[in-house]
C-alpha positions in Angstrom: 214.9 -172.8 -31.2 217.1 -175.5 -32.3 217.3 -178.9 -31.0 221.0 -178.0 -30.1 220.3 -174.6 -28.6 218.0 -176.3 -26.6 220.1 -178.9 -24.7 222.7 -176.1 -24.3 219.8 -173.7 -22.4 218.6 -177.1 -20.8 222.2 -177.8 -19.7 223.3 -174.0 -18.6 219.9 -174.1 -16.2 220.8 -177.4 -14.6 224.1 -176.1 -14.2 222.6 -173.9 -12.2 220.8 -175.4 -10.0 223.9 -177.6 -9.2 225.8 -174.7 -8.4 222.6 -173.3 -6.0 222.3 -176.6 -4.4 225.8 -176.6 -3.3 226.2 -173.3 -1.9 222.7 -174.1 0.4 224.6 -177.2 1.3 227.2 -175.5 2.6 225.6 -173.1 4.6 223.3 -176.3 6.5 224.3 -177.0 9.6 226.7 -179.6 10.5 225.1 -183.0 10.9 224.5 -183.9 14.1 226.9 -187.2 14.0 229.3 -185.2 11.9 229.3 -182.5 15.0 229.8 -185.5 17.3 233.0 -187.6 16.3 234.2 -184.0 15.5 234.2 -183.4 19.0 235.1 -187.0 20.6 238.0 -186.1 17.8 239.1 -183.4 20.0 238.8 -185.0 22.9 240.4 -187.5 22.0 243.3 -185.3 20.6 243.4 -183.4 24.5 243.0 -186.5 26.6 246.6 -188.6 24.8 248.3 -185.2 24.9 247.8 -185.1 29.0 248.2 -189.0 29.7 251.8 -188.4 26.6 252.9 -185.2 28.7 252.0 -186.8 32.3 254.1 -190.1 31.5 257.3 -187.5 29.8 257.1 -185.4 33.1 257.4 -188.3 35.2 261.2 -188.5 34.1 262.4 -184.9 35.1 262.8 -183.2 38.1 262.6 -179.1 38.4 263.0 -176.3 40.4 259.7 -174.0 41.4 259.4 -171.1 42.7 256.8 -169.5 44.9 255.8 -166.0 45.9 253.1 -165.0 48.2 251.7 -161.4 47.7 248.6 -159.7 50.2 246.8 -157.2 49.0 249.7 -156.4 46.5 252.7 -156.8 48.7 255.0 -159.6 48.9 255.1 -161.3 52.3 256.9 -165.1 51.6 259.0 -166.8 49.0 259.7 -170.1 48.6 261.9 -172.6 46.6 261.0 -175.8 46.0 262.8 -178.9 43.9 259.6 -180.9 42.2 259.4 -184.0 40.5 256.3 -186.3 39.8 255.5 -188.9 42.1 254.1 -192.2 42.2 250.5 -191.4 42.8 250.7 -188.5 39.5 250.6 -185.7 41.8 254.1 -183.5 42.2 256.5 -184.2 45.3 258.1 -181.8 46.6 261.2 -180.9 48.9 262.2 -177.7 50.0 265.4 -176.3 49.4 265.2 -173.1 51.8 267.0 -173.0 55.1 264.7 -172.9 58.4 263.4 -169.2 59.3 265.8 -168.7 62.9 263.5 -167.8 65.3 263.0 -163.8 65.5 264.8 -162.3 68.8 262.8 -161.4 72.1 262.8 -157.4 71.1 262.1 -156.7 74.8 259.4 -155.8 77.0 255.8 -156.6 76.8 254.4 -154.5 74.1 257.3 -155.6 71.8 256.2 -159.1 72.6 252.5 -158.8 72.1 253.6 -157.0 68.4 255.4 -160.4 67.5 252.3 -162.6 68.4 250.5 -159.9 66.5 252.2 -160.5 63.5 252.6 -164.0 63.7 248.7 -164.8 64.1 248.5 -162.7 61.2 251.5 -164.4 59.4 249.8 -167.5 60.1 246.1 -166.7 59.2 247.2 -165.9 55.7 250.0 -168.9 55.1 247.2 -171.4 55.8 245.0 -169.4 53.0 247.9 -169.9 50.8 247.9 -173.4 51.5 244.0 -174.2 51.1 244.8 -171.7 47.6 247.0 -174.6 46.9 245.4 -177.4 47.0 242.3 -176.3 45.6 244.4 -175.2 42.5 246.1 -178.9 42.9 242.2 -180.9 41.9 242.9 -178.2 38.3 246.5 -178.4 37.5 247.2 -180.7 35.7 244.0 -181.2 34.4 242.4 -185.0 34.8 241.7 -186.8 31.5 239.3 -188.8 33.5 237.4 -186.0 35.1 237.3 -184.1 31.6 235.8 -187.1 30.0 233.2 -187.5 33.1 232.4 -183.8 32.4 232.0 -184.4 28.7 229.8 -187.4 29.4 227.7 -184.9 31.4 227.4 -182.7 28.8 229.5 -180.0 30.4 232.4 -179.3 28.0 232.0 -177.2 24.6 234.3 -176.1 21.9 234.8 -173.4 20.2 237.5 -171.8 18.1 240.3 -169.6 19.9 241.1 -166.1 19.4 244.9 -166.4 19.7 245.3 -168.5 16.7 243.9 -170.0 13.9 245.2 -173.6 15.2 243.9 -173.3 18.6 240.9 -174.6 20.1 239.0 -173.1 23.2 237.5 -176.4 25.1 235.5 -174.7 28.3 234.5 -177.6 30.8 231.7 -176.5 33.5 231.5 -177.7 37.1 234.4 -179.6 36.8 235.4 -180.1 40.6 232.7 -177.4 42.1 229.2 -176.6 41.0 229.8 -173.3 38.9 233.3 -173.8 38.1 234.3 -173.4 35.1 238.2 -174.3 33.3 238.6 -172.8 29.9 241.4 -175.4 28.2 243.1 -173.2 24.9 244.7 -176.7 22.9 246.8 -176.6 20.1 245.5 -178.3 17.9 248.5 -178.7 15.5 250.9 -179.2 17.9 248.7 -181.5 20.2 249.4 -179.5 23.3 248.0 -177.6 25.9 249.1 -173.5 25.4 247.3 -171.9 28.5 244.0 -172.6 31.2 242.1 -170.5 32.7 239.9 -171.4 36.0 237.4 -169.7 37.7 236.5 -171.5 41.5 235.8 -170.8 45.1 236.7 -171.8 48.1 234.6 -173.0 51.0 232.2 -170.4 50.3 230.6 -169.6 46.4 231.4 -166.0 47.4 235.0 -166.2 48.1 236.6 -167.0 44.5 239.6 -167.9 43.3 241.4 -167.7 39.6 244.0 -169.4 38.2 246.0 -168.3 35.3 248.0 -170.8 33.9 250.8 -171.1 30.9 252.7 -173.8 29.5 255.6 -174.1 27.3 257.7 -177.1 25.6 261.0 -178.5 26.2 263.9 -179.0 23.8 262.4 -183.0 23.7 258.7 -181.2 22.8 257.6 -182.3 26.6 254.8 -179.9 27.1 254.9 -178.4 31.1 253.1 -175.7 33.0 255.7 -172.8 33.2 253.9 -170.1 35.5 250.5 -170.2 37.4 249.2 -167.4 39.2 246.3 -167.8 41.6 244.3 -164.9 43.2 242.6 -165.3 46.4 240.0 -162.7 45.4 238.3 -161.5 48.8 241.7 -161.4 50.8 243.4 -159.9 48.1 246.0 -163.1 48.2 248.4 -163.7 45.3 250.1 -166.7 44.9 252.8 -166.6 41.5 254.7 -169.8 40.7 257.4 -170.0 38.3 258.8 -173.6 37.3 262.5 -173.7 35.8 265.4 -176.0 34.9 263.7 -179.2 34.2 266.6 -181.5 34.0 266.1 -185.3 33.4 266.5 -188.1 36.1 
């Protein structure tokens, strides 16, 4: 072999061995750092879209609707006009008229019917309200709490199925030991596309879910259109629908 024919076989096996170097490379895992401000990229990324979206929100008012459903059938709706108060939390004012007082029907076991009812009307409108305000310490989420969480070690990511941009952030015992709030974030957009919460009340065994969706305003405000809550062991549906945001 030839002096030249021997730098071109020396050059074609280096080649390679280049070429096999970098496709093991790429199949290594991800450094640990690299994995790291990866991930305090994203958080990042979630945490100014909430505190961007919380401070936009703050200058419109809205219209929300409420219906109450047990065990399928729809027992109370409610209208409410909302707007963000001081504190970050939603103030709200109703805009139905007062329930008149139903009519003595007459005698005593028409009577005892109406208290019937009414303990029963009463029983589940104050499990609404506990549904409520246990779905208030989710919605909106906390960047504060999130961050405490991720601290912890109880947040992971992981890519969504819905779209190639979107980004499944799932945050354990975020208000209640065994919780869990699955956060799907745009990633392109920078916002917020749907949650999904999985809690209990009082009792471990007496769960309640939250499905919740957002959508975007003509100024690109991101704000949670619809959030439906089931009350699994009383069979008690709460839907809420938000509507004409208008600005203050």
């Amino acid at each position: 072999m030839n002096k030249l024919a021997a730098i071109g076989s020396r050059n074609k096996i280096l080649s390679a061995v280049v070429v096999g170097l970098s496709c093991l490379v790429a199949l290594l895992p991800m450094p640990a750092h690299s994995q790291q401000g990866d991930m305090q990229q994203k958080m990042g990324d979630l945490k100014a879209s909430m505190a961007k979206n919380k401070q936009a929100l703050a200058q419109y008012t809205w219209k929300e609707e409420v219906i109450i459903s047990l065990k399928g059938e729809q027992k109370k709706t409610q209208h409410f006009q909302v707007r963000m108060g001081s504190d970050g939390k939603p103030q709200k004012t109703s805009l139905d008229q007062p329930q008149q007082q139903a009519q003595d029907s007459g005698g005593r076991g028409g009577r005892l019917r109406q208290r019937v009812v009414a303990k029963k009307k009463e029983e589940y409108e104050d499990y609404a309200e506990q549904m409520k305000a246990l779905a208030q310490q989710y919605i909106p989420p906390d960047k504060d709490a999130i961050q405490a969480a991720y601290a912890k070690g109880n947040v992971s990511f992981s890519p969504g199925a819905g779209s190639p941009n979107e980004i499944k952030i799932t945050i354990q015992n975020y208000v209640k030991p065994g919780d869990s709030m699955t956060i799907f974030f745009n990633k392109e957009q920078k916002q917020i596309s749907s949650i999904k919460i999985a809690s209990y009340m009082d009792d471990p065994t007496d769960g309640m879910n939250l499905s919740v969706q957002f959508s975007s305003l003509p100024d690109g405000t991101s704000h949670v259109s619809s959030v439906n809550m089931d009350g699994v062991k009383k069979q008690l549906g709460i839907a809420t629908q938000n509507s004409d945001y208008q600005k203050l």
